[in-house]
Phi, psi and omega in degrees: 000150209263196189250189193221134170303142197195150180245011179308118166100356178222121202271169184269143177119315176288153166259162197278117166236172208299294153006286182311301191263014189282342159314266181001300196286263196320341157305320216251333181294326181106313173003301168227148196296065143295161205244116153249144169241148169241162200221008151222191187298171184228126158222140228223102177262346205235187150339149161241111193267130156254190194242138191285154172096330179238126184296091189226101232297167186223107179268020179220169182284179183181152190218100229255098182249071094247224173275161135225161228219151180227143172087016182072339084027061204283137185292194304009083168311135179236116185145164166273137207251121170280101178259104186255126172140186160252164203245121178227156172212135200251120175141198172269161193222089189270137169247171176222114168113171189300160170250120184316108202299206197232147145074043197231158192210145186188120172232120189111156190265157199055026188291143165051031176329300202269330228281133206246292156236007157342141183224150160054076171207151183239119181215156211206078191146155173302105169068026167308182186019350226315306193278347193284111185277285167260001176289153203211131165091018188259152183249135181211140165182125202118159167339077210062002185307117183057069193272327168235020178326137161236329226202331184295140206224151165052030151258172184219142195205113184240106185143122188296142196059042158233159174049059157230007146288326215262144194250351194231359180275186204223139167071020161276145192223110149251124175255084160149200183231141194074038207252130162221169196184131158265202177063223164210178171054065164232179229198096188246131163217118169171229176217128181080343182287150198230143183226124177242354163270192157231172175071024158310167173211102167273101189244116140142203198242162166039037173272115184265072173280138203217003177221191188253170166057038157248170161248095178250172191190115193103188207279146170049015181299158165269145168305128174248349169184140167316151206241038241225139142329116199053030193276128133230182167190177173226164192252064185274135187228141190086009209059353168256120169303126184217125164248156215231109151220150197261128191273000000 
């Protein structure tokens, strides 16, 4: 327990001897440990130094017109800071280095891990988005879902284990597990299927797409039809004849 500053044995009238003031002094020297109170103000013109490692909290108000420094370690701080409680700053407030993006939502470990200025992205899942740095406006939910997305904007990706190689496409709407698509603007829904083209439509399972502006539809299906401004063709799927043209 640390002493306490005490005025025992020095009287009004006496003279003040070294005696008298070798507390003080090791109190205010550091020499020795003391509990000082104070019953007025305090103002702090210099450094407030702290000792590393160790926390030692201010439980009143107070007001620091030069630095303070924790760790001997004068700011600009460099490293990582636990703050539990709120945090308030009357000023301007400069960061150096990425900013954590805006409008981002993350559930699950490591979902949106990396994200460096990336905006309005959503992820729901183990390492969804985990690597997406600037992407902005992605949906990701399930498992690895846009796993290594870096740069890709204005996807929506539902299923586990889908869209988790490819890193910069855009304007993909995948549905279902185990789906991938290169380029941008294809439309995958089903399970196991790959669009290695763009402006795709994948409708079934295990569909191997391999150009751009097709359309397939059923299981392990072939292009049924160009995906082109004034294409038409009929399909049959099920047995019903079904017909297509695209405006």
């Amino acid at each position: 327990m640390a002493n306490i500053l005490s005025n025992v044995n020095i009287a009004s009238g006496q003279t003040v001897r070294a005696r008298h003031v070798t507390q003080s002094i090791d109190a205010f020297t550091g020499v020795k440990a003391y509990d000082i109170s104070l019953s007025g103000s305090f103002n702090m013109t210099g450094p407030i130094n702290g000792q590393p490692s160790k926390i030692n909290p201010l439980t009143a108000s107070y007001a620091i017109t030069a630095s303070y420094t924790i760790g001997y370690n004068p700011f600009p701080y460099t490293g990582n800071a636990s703050i539990t409680g709120s945090l308030g700053v009357t000023g301007e407030s400069l960061f150096e280095g990425p900013i954590a993006g805006l409008y981002n939502t993350s559930i699950g470990s490591s979902a949106l891990q990396n994200i460096s200025t990336g905006t309005n992205n959503i992820a729901i899942g183990f390492r969804c988005l985990k690597d997406n740095l600037t992407g902005i406006n992605n949906i990701a939910i399930g498992k690895n879902a846009l796993l290594s997305n870096l740069t890709g904007d204005n996807n929506v990706v539902i299923g586990s284990d889908s869209q988790t190689s490819l890193t910069g496409g855009s304007n993909h709407i995948i549905i279902g597990k185990n789906n991938s698509a290169t380029q941008n603007n294809n439309i995958i829904i089903g399970n196991n299927n790959s669009a290695a083209g763009g402006n795709n439509i994948l409708l079934g399972n295990q569909i191997t797409g391999t150009s751009n502006n097709q359309l397939y539809i059923g299981s392990a299906a072939q292009p049924i039809g160009t995906l082109t401004p004034g294409t038409s063709w009929t399909a049959v799927i099920n047995g019903v004849s079904v017909a297509f043209k695209i405006l």
